[in-house]
N, C-alpha and C positions, 0 to 999 in steps of 0.2 A: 403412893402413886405419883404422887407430884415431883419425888425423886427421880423418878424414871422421865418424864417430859419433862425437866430440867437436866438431866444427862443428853436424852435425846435431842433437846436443842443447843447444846454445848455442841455434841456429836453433829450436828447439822452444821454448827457457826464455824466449827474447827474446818467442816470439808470446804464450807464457801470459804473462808479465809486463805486454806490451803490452796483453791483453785485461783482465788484468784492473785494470790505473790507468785504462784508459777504462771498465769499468766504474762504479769507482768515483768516477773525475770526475764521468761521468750523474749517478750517485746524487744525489754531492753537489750539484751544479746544478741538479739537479729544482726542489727547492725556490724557489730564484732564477728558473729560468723559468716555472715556475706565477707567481710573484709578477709579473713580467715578465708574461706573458699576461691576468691580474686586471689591471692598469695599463691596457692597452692596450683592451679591452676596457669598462672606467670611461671611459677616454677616448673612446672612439665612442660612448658612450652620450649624454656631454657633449656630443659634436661633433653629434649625430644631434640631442641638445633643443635646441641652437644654433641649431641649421638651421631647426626647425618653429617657434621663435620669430619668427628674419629672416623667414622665409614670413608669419609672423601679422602680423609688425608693415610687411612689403612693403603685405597686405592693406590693414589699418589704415588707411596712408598713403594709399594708393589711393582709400579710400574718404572719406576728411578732403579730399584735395585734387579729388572730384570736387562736395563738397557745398560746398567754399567756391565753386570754378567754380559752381555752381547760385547762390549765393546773392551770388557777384559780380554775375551777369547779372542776375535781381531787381531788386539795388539800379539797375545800369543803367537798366535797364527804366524801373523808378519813377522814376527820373532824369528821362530822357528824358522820361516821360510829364509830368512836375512840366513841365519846361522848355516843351514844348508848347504846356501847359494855358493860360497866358495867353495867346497870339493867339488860338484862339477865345473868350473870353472878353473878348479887347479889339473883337474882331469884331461878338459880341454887344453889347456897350456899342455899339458906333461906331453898329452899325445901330439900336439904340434911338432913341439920342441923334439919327442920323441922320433916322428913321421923325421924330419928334415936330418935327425943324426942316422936316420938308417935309409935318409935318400944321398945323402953325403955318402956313406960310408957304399953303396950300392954305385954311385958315380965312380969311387977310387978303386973300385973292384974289379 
């Protein structure tokens, strides 16, 4: 019998022993995982300005590459229109020049 309440308070010594180095490990590690927690926490903070920057600068871009499209077409535009512009204006010559040899040629007649 004396076996058994010498087991039983071995059994007893070992759980308070047990409870209390885990206590004491908590303790100890409080501090490491608050500091651990602060880290993690900084870091989503970073990751979350990260994030609203790429957003701002997605925008940015969005809007740079819609105004150069706008102002490629323009130049287009005025391209084409440049290119144009000489045949009615070789038209109007021709007819001029054309008008005056068949007012000439309507005088000598």
């Amino acid at each position: 019998m004396i076996i058994v309440y010498i087991s039983l308070a071995l059994f007893i010594g070992s759980i308070i022993y047990l409870a209390f180095f885990a206590f004491k490990t908590f303790k100890d590690s409080k501090p490491t995982i608050d500091n651990v927690n602060e880290t993690v926490a900084r870091m989503q903070a970073k990751t979350d300005q990260i994030k609203s920057e790429t957003d701002h600068l997605a925008e940015t871009q969005q809007e740079i590459t819609e105004d150069v499209q706008y102002k490629k077409e323009a130049v287009q535009y005025t391209v084409d229109a440049a290119k144009q512009t000489p045949q009615p204006f070789k038209n109007i010559w021709h007819t001029i020049k054309g008008d005056k040899g068949t007012m000439t040629s309507r005088r000598n007649g």
